[in-house]
Residue, then its C-alpha position, 0 to 999 in steps of 0.5 A: x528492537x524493542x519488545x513490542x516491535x515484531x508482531x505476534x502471529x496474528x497480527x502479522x497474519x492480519x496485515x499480510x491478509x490487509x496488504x494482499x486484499x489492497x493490491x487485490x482491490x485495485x487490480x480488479x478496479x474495486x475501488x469500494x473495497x481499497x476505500x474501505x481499507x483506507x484511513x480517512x487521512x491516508x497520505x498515498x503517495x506515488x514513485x513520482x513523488x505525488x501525494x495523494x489524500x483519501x478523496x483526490x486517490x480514490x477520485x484518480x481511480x474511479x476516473x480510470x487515471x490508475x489502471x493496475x494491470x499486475x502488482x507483485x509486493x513482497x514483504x521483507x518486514x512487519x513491525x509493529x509498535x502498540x496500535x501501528x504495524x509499518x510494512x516493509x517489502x517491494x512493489x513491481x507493478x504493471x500499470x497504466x497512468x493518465x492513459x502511459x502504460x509503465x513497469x514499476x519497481x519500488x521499494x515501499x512502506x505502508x503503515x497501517x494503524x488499528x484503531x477501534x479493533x480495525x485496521x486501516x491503512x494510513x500511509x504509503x511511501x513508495x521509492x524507485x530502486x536503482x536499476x542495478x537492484x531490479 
């Protein structure tokens, strides 16, 4: 590992706070405030392998498309290097998608990128475990 790649206290204690306010917002449908977290170019995608930008994630959600009804997301991990923290840990969610109620159970990792003292998130890769590791 190189020096910079585990974050200092703070940091760390800042992205937590970031990662449980996201999940927070779409639990309770308060789309302005995941809008305020996420970067301009965030590259969001789903277990099913869709990708969404900025517009077309926050469109699904306003729609009603996205319906989060329980959201678990442990983290194993931060690392950062300079500007960029990378997240890893797991997301279990209960949810409903274009109107399908489904339990998901992923692996994932988000990025988050600070620039001008904020950070925003940037990307998120979720991967669906085997059964066997659920």
């Amino acid at each position: 590992m190189t020096k910079d790649s585990r974050p200092d206290p703070d940091t760390e204690a800042s992205i937590r706070a970031l990662e449980d306010a996201r999940y927070a917002a779409v639990i309770a449908g308060d789309v302005d405030a995941f809008m305020t977290l996420a970067h301009p170019d965030l590259a969001y995608t789903h277990s099913n392998a869709i990708v969404d930008t900025r517009e077309s994630y926050e469109a699904k959600l306003r729609a009603g498309f996205y319906v989060y009804h329980r959201i678990d997301h442990p983290v194993d991990r931060i690392i950062t290097a300079g500007d960029t923290a990378v997240v890893i840990g797991e997301m279990h969610a209960d949810l409903t998608a274009g109107g399908v109620r489904k339990q998901l159970a992923n692996r994932s990792m988000a990025v988050w990128i600070r620039e001008q003292d904020r950070w925003q998130l940037l990307g998120y890769q979720p991967t669906v475990l085997p059964q066997e590791a659920r």
